[in-house]
N, C-alpha and C positions, 0 to 999 in steps of 0.2 A: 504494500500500500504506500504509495506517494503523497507526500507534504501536499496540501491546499498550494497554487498559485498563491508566491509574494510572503507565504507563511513556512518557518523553519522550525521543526519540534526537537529536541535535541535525543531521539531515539536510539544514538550507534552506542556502541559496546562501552564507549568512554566514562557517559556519566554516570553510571552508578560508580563507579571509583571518583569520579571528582567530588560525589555527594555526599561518598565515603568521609572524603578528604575535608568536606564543609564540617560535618558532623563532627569527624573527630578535633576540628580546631576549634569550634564552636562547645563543646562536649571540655577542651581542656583550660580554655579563656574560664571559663564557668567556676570549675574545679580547682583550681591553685589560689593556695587560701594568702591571705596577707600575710600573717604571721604564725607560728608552729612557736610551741614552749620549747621543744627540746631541743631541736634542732636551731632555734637561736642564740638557745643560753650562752653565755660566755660571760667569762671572767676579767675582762678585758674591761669594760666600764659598766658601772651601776648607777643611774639610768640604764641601760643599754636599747638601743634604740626605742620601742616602747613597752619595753617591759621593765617593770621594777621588781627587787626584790629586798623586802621590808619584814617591819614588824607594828606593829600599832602600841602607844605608851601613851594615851592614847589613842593620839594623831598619826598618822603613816611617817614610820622613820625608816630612810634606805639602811638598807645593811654598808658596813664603810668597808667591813673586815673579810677578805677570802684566803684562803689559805690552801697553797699551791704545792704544801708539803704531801700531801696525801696524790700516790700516781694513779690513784683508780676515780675519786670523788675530786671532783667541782664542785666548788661552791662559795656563797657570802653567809655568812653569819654576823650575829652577836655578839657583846661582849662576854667571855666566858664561854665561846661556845653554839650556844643557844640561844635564841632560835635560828633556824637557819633553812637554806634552800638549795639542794645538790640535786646532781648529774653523776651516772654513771658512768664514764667516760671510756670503759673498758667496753670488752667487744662482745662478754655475757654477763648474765646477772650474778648480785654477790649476796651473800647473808652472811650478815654481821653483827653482832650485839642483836640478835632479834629480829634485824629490821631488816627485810630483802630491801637490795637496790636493781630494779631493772634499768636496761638501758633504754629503754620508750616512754619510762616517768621523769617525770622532777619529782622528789621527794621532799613535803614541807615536815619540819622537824621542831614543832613548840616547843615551851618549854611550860612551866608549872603557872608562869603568870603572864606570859606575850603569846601573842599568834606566831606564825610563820606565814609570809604573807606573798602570794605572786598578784601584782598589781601589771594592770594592761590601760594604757591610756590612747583615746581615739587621737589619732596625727591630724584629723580638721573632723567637719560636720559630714553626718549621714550614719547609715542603716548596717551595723553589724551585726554577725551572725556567730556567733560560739558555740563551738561544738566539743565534747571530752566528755573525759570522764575523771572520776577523785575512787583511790582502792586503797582500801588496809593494807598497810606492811610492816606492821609489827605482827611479828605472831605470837607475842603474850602482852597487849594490847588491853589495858583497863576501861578502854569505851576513847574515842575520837569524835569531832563533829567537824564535817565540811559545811564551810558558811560558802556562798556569791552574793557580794553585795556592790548597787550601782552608786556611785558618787556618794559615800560614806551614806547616805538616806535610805534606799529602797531594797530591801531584804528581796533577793532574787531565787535562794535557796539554800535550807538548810535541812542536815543529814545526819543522823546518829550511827555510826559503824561500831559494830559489836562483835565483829568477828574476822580473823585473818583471811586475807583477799578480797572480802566485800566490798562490790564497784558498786556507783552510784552514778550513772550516765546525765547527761546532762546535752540541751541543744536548745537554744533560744537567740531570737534578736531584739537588737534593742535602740532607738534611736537617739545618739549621742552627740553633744558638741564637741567642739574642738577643746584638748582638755580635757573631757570626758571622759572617766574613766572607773573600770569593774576592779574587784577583788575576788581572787580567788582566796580562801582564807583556813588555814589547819589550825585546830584550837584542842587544847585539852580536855577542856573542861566538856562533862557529858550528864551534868545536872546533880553529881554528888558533890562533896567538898572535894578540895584540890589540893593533895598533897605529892610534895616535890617526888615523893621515893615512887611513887605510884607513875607520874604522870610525863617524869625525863626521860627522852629519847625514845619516844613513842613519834611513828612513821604514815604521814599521808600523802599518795601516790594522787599527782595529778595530769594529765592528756590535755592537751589542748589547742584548738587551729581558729585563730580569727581568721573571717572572710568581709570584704565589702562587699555592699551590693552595684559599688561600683564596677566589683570583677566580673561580673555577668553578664557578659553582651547586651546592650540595649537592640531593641527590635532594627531601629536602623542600621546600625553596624550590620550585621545577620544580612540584613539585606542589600548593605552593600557589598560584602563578603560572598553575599550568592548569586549579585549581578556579575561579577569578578569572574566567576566561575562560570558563567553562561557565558561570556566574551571569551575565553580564553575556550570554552568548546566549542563557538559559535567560528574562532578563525580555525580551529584544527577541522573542522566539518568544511569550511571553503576551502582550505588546501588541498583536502584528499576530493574535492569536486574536480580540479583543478589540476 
């Protein structure tokens, strides 16, 4: 069957591989998240780009102190220690003093009276999306609670962990100004009294990918992205007339 006179449909062997080719570019624009915890950590500066890692006294204090004596663990802490926020930096998991260390978490490590704190601040305004998870890794663990809270005000969630490896998933958006920024938050305390012998160096595992809603192709892009495609089979189809 032959094209209408003056009308061209792009029917030859080509396009479904070029719409392969739209899909998968359009499918991977979508997908790549703005920022990863683990895969940004570094000990190099705190700020570091917009992640912080803190403790609340009560206000958000960056951690000043990392300590680069340990070849396996990254990380900033406290004075004394505690509280603090590591990386596995090795190439499998480690269990030590109790506490697994994977190497796909940050581990927040309170102490008996501060949180352990990963703080995420938006770089301008618009529509973010958080996605992770927070797991036990102590495995003799007196009780733990994961907080998210937005701009020290809006309690986004909180979680009681009472047993080794329990994950608590997590995926919401939220629309932030510039400045704007969530807490991730490990805390000891689990509704009993808080005593030091019970509650030091106790371990919570947390995942995490911000994404924009700017990473998502808007409808025009797509569609100039698929005019592209139609030009580029619309000369290969004259050539082979030709």
């Amino acid at each position: 069957m032959s094209d209408p006179p003056g009308l061209w449909f792009p029917h030859d062997e080509g396009m479904p591989r070029l719409l392969a080719l739209f899909l998968l570019l359009a499918a991977t624009l979508a997908a790549a998240p703005l920022n990863n915890a683990v895969a940004d950590f570094s000990t190099a500066s705190n700020p570091n780009g917009n992640w912080s890692y803190g403790t609340r006294i009560p206000d958000f204090l960056d951690f000043a102190i990392k300590d680069p004596s340990d070849p396996s663990l990254d990380y900033w802490m406290g004075n004394g220690g505690l509280p603090r926020v590591s990386l596995n930096t090795t190439a499998s998991s480690i269990l030590a003093d109790n506490i697994l260390h994977p190497t796909d978490y940050l581990n927040l490590i309170p102490n008996a009276n501060f949180h352990a704190v990963l703080r995420w601040t938006a770089p301008a305004a618009g529509d973010y999306t958080f996605s992770g998870a927070f797991r036990l890794h102590d495995n003799t663990s007196h009780g733990m609670a994961a907080l998210i809270s937005e701009n020290d005000s809006t309690l986004l969630l909180e979680h009681i962990f009472s047993s080794y490896l329990e994950e608590q998933s997590f995926q919401f958006t939220r629309t932030l100004a510039a400045g704007g920024f969530v807490d991730f938050v490990a805390t000891s305390h689990n509704g009993q009294p808080q005593v030091e012998d019970f509650y030091i160096w106790e371990a919570l595992g947390v995942q995490l990918d911000v994404s924009s809603a700017a990473e998502v192709p808007e409808p025009a892009s797509c569609t100039l992205i698929a005019a592209g495609l139609a030009t580029l089979a619309l000369r290969r189809r004259t050539r082979a007339r030709t």
